[in-house]
N, C-alpha and C positions, 0 to 999 in steps of 0.2 A: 065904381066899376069902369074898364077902361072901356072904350069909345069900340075898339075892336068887337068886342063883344057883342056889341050893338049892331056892327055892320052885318048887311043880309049877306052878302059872298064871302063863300072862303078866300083864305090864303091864295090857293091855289089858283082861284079864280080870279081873282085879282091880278096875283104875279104875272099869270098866262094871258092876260089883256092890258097885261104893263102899267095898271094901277099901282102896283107896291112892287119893291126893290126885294131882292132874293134877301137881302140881310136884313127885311123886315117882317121873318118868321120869327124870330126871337121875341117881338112883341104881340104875337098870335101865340105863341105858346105860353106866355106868361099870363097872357088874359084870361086862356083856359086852365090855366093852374087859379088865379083868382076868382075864377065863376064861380066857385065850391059846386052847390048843389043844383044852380041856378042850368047848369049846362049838362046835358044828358048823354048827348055824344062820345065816343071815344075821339084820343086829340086827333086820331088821323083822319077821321071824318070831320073833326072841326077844321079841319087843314085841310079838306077837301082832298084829301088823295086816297088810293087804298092799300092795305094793310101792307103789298112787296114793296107801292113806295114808299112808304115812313119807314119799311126796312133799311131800304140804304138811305134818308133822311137820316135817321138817328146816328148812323153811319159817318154820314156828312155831309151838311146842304148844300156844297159846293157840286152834290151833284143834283142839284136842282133844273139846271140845262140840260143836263141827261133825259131828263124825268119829263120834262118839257118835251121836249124833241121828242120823246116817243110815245108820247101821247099826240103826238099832232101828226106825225106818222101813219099811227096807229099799229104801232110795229109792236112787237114783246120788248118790254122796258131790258132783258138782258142784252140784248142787240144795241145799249145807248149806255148800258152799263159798262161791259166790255172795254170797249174803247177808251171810256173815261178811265177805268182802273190800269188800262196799259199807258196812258199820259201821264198816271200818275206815278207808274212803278220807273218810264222812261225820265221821268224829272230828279228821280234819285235822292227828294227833300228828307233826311233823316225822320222829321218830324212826323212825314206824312208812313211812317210804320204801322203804326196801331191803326189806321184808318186802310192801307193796304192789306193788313190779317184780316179785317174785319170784311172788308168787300172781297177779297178773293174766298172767304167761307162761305159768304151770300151767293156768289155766283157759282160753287160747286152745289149750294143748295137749288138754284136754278139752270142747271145743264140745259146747254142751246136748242131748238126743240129740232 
């Protein structure tokens, strides 16, 4: 069983005290995919976040700084969302298509309050 597993902080909590690197959610998700039964949690509570942010996680954890920043805020995660999705639509990366459909449908699911 991997070591992650073992560890008492999330992901989350980790990344947000700068213990582990944004690109080392790949290895928190995979540990909870090998927990089987041994882990009770949903992955987004094993990942320490809640249910809107593993929405734009699955999305893409490059907006992980997003997510960050408005949790230290304290602000509504769409207000950190936003901006990231306009940097991303102003960069014009083909690639980044499917991941522009995807978060501009999240963010009409979350209208600004």
């Amino acid at each position: 069983m991997s070591d992650v597993v073992h560890q008492r902080d999330t992901f989350f909590a980790l990344y947000d005290s700068g213990r582990v690197a944004a690109e080392e959610i790949d290895n928190f998700v995979e540990a909870w995919h090998e927990s089987g039964d041994d882990e009770q949690r949903s992955l987004a509570e094993f990942l320490g976040v809640t249910e809107a942010e593993y929405d734009v996680l699955i999305i893409t954890d490059r907006a992980l700084p997003a997510i960050l920043a408005a949790r230290r805020a304290n602000q509504p995660l769409r207000e950190f969302v936003a901006p990231f999705f306009d940097r991303l639509q102003a960069a014009g990366d083909p690639e980044d298509k499917p991941v522009l459909h995807a978060m501009g449908y999240w963010l009409k699911r979350h209208p600004p309050a």
